[in-house]
N, C-alpha and C positions, 0 to 999 in steps of 0.2 A: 434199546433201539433209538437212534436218530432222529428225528425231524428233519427233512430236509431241505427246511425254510431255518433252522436253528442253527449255528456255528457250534462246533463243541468247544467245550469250558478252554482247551490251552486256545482256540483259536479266536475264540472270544476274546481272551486276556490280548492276545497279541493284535486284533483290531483296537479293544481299546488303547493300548502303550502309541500304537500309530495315530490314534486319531488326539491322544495329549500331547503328544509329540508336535505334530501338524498345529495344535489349539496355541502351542507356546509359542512356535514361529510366528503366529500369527499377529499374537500379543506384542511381542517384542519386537515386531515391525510396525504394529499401530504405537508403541510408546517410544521409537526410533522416531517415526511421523512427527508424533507431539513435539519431543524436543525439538526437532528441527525449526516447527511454528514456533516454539514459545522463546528460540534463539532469534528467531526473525522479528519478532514482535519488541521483545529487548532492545535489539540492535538498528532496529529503525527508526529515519527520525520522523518519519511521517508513515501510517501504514491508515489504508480509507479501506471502509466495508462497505459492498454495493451490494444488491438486488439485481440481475442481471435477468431474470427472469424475463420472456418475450423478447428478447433479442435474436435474432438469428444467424446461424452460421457464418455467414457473411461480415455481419456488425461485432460478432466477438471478435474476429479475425481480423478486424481495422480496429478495435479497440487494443487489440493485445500489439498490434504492430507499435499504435503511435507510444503504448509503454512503453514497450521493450528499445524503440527509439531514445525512449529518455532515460533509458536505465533504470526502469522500474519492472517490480517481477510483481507476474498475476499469476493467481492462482482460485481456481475453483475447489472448496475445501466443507468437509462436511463441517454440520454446526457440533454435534458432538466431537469430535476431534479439536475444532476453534476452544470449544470449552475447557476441555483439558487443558492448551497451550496458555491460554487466558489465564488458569488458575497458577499453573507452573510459574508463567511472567509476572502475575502478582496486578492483573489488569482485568479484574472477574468482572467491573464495571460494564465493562465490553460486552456480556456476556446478554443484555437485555435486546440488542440487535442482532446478534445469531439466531435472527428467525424466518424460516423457507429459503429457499436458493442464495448462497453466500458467495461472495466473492470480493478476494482481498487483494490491494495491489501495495508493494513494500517496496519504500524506498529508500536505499542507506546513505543517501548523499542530498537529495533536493527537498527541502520541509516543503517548499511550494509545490512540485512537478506533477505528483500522484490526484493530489484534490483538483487541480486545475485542469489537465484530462481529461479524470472522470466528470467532471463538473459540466465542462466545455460538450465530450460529449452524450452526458444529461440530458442536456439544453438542444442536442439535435435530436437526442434517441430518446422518447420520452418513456419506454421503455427501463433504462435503467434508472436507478435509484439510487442515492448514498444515503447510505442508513446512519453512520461514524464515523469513528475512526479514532487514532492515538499520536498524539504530535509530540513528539521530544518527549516518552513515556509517559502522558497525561492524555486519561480518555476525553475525547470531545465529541461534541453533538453535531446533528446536520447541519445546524444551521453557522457554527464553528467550522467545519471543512469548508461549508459556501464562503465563507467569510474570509478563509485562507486563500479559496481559490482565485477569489479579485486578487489579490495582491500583485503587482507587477510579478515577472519571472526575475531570477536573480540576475541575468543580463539586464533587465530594465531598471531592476534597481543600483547595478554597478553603474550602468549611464546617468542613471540620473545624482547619485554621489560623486560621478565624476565630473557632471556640470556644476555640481556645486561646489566643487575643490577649483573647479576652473575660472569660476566668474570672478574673486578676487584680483587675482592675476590680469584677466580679461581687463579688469576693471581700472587697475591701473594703469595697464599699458595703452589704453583708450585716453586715459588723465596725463598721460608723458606727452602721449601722442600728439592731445589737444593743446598742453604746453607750448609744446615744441611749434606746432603751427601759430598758436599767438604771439610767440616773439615773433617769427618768421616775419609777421605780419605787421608788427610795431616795428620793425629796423630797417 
């Protein structure tokens, strides 16, 4: 006779086959995840970990705006998961900052954009934190992001290579100029 809190043995067999079934999906959608991070971490030139913790709805909301403005992708990411990608990418260094609420922001175009942001706003939300981060595949410290983040933006640095390509030019055509009025002046 039955139990009938007990499954019998074929239906048992066929719970289990269901629930290793369900267990592998499940896997190969967390090591799908991985790779994805550990492609992201590769392929960026700048990628910062923050602390976002005591931020509220609102202020994640204006944080992810002005990202996504700059063409930087945030994501909220467990630390076990980060670990894996870290290991995959060959960036385990990383791995001493994956600790309590994480959050990464990737960017594959601007080494400045992402540090400067989060940095910028740090400085109004004292709430969040930058724990790191990895700049042109080389892990760095906080005090390395902050240090990124001064950095003019690459608009203020193409302005200012470009006053310095100009002042020669500037320079002479001021020395013609001045020529040109001192004869004016002598004849």
């Amino acid at each position: 006779m039955l139990d009938a809190g007990q499954p019998s043995g074929d239906l048992q067999e066929i719970y289990q086959e269901v629930y290793n079934l369900a267990n592998a999906k499940v896997i190969q959608a967390k090591q799908e995840a991985v790779d994805v991070v550990s492609a992201k971490l590769r392929e960026s030139v700048t990628t910062v970990v923050a602390d976002y913790r005591g931020l509220n709805v609102s202020q994640v909301t204006e944080l992810r705006k002005q990202l996504r403005d700059a063409g930087i992708e945030f994501q909220v990411l467990k630390n076990t998961l980060l670990r894996r990608a870290t290991a995959a990418a060959e960036l385990t260094e990383l791995d001493e900052v994956l600790t309590g609420p994480t959050a990464i922001a990737f960017s594959a175009d601007d080494v400045v954009a992402p540090a400067k942001i989060l940095n910028d706003f740090a400085k109004k939300n004292e709430a969040l934190k930058i724990k790191g981060g990895v700049v042109e595949g080389r892990v760095v410290s906080l005090e390395e992001v902050q240090a990124l983040a001064e950095l003019p933006s690459r608009e203020g640095l193409l302005s200012m290579l470009l006053s310095v390509l100009q002042a020669p030019v500037r320079n002479f055509a001021l020395a013609v100029k001045a020529v040109g009025e001192k004869e004016e002046q002598g004849a």
